[in-house]
C-alpha positions in Angstrom: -102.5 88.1 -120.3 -104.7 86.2 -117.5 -106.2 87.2 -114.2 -106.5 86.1 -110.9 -110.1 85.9 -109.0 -110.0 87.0 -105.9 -112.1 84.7 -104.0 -110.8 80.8 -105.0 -106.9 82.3 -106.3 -107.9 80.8 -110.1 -106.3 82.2 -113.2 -108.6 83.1 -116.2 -108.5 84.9 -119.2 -106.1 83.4 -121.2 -105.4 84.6 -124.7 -106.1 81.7 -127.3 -102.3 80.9 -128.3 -101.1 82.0 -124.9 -98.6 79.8 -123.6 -98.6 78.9 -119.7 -102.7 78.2 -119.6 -101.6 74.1 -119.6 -99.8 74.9 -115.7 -102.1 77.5 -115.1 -104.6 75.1 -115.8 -103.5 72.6 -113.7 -102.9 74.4 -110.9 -106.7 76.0 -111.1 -108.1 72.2 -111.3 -106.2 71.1 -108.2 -107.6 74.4 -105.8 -110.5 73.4 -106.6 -109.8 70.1 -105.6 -108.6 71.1 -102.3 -111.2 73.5 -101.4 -114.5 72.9 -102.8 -116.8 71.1 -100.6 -113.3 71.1 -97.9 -113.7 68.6 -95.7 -110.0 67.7 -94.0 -109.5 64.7 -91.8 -107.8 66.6 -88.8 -106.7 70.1 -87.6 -104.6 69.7 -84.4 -101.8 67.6 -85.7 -98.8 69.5 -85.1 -96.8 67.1 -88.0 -97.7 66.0 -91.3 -99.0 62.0 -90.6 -96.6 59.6 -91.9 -98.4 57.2 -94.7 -101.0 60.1 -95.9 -103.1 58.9 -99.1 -103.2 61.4 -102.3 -106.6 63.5 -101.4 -106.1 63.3 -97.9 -106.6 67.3 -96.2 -105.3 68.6 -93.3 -105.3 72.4 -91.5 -102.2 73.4 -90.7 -101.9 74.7 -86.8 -100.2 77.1 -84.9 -97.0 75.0 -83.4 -96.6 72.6 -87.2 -93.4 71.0 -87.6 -91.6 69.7 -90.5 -93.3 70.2 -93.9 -96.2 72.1 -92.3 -94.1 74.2 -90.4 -94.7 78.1 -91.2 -97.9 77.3 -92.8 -100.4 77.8 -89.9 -104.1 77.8 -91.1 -103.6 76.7 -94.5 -105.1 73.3 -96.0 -102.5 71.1 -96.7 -103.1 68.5 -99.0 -101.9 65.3 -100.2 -101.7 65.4 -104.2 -99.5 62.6 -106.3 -97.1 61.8 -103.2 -96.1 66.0 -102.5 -98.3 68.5 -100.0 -99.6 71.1 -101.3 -100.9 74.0 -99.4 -103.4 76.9 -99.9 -104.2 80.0 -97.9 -108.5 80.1 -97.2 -110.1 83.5 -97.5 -112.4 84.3 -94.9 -115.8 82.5 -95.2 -114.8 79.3 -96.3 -116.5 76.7 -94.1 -114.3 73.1 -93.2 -116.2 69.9 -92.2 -113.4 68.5 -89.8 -114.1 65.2 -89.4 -112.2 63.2 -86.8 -114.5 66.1 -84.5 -118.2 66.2 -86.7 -118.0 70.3 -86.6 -117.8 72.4 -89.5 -115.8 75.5 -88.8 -115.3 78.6 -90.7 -112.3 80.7 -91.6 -112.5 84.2 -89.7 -110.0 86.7 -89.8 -108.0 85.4 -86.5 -108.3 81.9 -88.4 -110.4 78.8 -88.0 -113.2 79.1 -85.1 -113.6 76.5 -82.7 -116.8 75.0 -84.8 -120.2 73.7 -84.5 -121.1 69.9 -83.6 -123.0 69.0 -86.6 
């Protein structure tokens, strides 16, 4: 029977023989992807961008449309042609680039950021 940490959302703890660890795995190794060292591209885009390359992050705001509607705050991002979306916990820090600030993830959501 596995786990689930309570910081990143990863699944651990597999029994050796246990089937499900190959998803499981996979889905662990693409969170991380999306969240560690997050840096997203933009945060006020109220649709998901047309021709978006596999990598490519986004955070998700308030008044989203289409794919991102309902998903307010979360990173959306781009992996083999499908978003995928995670919920931050509070703490995490985002570079956002098209504005230079890093920004961190408060209980009311993203702040406004710091010009770095």
């Amino acid at each position: 029977m596995s786990s689930t940490d309570p910081n990143l959302g990863l699944t651990y703890g597999w029994t050796l023989g246990e089937s499900g660890w190959a998803s499981g795995m996979d889905a662990n190794l693409k969170r991380l992807g999306a969240t560690v060292g997050l840096s997203v591209k933009d945060r006020d885009l109220t649709a998901p961008p047309a021709s978006p390359a596999n990598g490519d992050r986004y955070l998700i705001p308030a008044a989203a449309t289409g794919a991102w509607a309902g998903k307010t705050n979360q990173i959306a991002v781009r992996i083999e042609g499908v978003w995928e979306y995670h919920a931050p916990k509070v703490g995490w820090l985002c570079y956002i680039e098209d504005e230079a600030k890093l920004s961190a993830y408060k209980p009311a959501g993203w702040s406004a950021g710091i010009a770095i």
